[in-house]
C-alpha positions as CSV (number, residue, x, y, z in Angstrom):
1,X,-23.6,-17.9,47.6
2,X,-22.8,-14.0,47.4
3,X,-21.1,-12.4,44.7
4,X,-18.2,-10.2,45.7
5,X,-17.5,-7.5,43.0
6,X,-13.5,-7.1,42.7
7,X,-13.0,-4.3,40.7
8,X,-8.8,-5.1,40.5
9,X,-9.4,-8.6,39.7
10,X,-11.6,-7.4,36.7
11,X,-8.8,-4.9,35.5
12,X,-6.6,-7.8,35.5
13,X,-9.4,-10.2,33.8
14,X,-9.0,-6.9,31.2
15,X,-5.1,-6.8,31.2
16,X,-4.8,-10.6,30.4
17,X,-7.6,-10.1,27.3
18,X,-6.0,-7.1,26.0
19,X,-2.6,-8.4,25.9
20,X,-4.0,-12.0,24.3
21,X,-5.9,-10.1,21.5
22,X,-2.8,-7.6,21.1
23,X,-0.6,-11.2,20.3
24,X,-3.8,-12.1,17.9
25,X,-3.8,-8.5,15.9
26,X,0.1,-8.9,15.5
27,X,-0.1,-12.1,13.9
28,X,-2.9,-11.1,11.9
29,X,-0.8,-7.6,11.0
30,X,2.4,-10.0,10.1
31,X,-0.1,-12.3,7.5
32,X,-1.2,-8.7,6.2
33,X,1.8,-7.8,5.5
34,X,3.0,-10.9,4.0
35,X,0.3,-11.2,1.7
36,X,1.3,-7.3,0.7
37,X,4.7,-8.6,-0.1
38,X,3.1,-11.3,-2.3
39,X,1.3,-9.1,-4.2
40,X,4.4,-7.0,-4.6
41,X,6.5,-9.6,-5.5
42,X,3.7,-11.3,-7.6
43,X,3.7,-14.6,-5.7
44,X,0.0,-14.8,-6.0
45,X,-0.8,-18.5,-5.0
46,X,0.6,-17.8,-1.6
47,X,-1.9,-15.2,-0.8
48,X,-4.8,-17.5,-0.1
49,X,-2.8,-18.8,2.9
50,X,-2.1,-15.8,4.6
51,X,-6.1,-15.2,4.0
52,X,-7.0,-18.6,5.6
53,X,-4.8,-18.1,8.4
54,X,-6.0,-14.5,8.8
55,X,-9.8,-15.5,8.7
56,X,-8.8,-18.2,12.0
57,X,-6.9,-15.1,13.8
58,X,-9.7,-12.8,13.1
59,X,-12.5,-15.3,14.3
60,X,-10.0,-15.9,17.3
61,X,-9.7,-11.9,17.7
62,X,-13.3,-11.4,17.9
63,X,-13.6,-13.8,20.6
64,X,-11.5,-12.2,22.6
65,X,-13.3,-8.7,21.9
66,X,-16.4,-10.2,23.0
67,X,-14.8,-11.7,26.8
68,X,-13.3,-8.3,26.8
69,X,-16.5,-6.5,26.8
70,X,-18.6,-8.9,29.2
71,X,-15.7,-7.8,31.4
72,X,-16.1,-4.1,30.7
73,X,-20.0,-4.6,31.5
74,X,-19.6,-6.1,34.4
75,X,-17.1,-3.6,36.1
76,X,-19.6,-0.7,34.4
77,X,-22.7,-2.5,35.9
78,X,-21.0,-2.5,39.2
79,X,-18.8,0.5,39.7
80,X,-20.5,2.7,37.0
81,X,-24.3,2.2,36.3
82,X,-25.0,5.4,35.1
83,X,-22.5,4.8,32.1
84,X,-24.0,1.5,31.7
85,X,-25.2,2.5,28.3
86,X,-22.5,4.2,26.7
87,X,-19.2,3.3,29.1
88,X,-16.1,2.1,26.3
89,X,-12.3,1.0,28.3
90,X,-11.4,4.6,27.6
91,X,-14.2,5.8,30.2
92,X,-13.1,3.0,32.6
93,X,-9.3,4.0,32.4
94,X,-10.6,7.7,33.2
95,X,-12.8,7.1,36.3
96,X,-10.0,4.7,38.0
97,X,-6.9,5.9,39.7
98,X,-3.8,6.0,36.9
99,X,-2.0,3.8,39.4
100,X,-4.3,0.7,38.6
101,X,-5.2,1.3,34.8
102,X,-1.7,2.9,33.7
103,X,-0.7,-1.0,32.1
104,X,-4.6,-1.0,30.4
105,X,-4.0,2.6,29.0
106,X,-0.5,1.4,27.6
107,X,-2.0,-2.1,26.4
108,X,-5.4,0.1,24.8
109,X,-2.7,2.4,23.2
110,X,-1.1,-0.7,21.5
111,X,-3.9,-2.1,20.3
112,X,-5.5,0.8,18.8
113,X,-2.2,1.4,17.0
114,X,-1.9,-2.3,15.5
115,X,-5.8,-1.5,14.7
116,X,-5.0,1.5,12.5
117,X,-2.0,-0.6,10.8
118,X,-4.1,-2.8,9.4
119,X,-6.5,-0.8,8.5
120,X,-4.1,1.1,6.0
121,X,-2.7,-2.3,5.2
122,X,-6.5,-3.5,4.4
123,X,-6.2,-0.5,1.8
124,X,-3.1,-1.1,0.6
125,X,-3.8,-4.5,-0.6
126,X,-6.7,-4.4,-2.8
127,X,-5.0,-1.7,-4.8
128,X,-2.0,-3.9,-4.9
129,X,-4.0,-7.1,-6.3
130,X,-5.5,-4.8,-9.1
131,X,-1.9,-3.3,-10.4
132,X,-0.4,-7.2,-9.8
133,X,-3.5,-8.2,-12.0
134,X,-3.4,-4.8,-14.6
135,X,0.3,-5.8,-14.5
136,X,-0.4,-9.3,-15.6
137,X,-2.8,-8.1,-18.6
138,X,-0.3,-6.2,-20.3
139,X,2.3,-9.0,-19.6
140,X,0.3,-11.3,-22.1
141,X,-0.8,-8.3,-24.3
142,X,3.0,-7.6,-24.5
143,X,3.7,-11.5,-25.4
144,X,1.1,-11.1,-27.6
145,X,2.6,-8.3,-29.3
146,X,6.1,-10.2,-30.0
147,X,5.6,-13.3,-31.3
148,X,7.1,-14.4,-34.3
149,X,6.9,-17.4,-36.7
150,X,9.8,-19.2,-37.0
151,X,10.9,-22.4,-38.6
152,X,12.9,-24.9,-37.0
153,X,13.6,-28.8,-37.5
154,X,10.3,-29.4,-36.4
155,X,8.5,-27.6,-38.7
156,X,6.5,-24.0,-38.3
157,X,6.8,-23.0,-34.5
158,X,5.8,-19.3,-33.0
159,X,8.7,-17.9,-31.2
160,X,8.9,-15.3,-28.4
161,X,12.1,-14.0,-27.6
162,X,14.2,-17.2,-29.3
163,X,13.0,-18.9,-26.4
164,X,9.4,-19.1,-25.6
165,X,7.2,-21.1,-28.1
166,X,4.8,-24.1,-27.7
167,X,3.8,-22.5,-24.0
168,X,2.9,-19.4,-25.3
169,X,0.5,-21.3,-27.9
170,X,-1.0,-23.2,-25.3
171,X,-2.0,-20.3,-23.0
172,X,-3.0,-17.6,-25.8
């Protein structure tokens, strides 16, 4: 059995992995920025299912890196073996005519662009949890602060506000 190298077959192998990991990355951008809004909106408990869901996509996502790359060897190992140690897609989109590699160059481009999104997300977030948390501390500092004793039918009672009493007890 011989082995025919198709170089076009193995940019399409590339086009179909690139646009599959690009549909990964966006889900994986949208949980990002859902578990941003969380923070913001200090809905913590639904953070750790965006990070679940996330962890599945990303494990997904590398998978896909990894076919992707067998594919990029294998067109370097046959079309370019002096690259063969340092070829990347960009070197491959530069050697082939633009007529065959303009949809990979577009699809490359839109990856790299979700990429850098949540990477500045991935930034964002952390320093999001510690304000929701810093936010939270002076929250019960603040409570704290304010309550009162009051009396009532039921005997001495602490009071926050008129309205917040044996809750407060319980979690101070």
């Amino acid at each position: 059995m011989v082995f025919m190298f198709n170089l076009y077959e193995e940019l399409t192998k590339i086009e179909i992995l690139l646009s599959k990991e690009i549909e990964v990355y966006k889900i994986i951008l949208e949980d990002e920025e859902k578990k941003v809004n969380s923070i913001i909106n200090t809905r913590l408990q639904d953070i750790h299912l965006y990070c679940d869901h996330q962890n599945e996509k990303m494990t997904e996502a590398n998978e896909l890196r990894k076919m992707r790359e067998n594919v990029i060897d294998l067109i370097v190992l046959n079309k370019f073996p002096h690259l063969s140690e340092t070829a990347t897609l960009s070197d491959i989109i530069r050697r082939i005519p633009l007529n065959k590699t303009a949809r990979i160059s577009a699809l490359r481009l839109e990856l790299v662009t979700l990429m850098a999104r949540l990477k500045h997300l991935n930034k964002l977030a952390p320093k999001l949890f510690d304000e929701a948390l810093d936010l939270f501390a002076n929250m019960k500092e603040v409570l704290n602060e304010s309550k009162k004793v009051g009396y009532n039918n039921k005997g001495k009672e602490h009071v926050v506000n008129r309205k917040l009493s044996v809750l407060v007890n319980k979690q101070v």
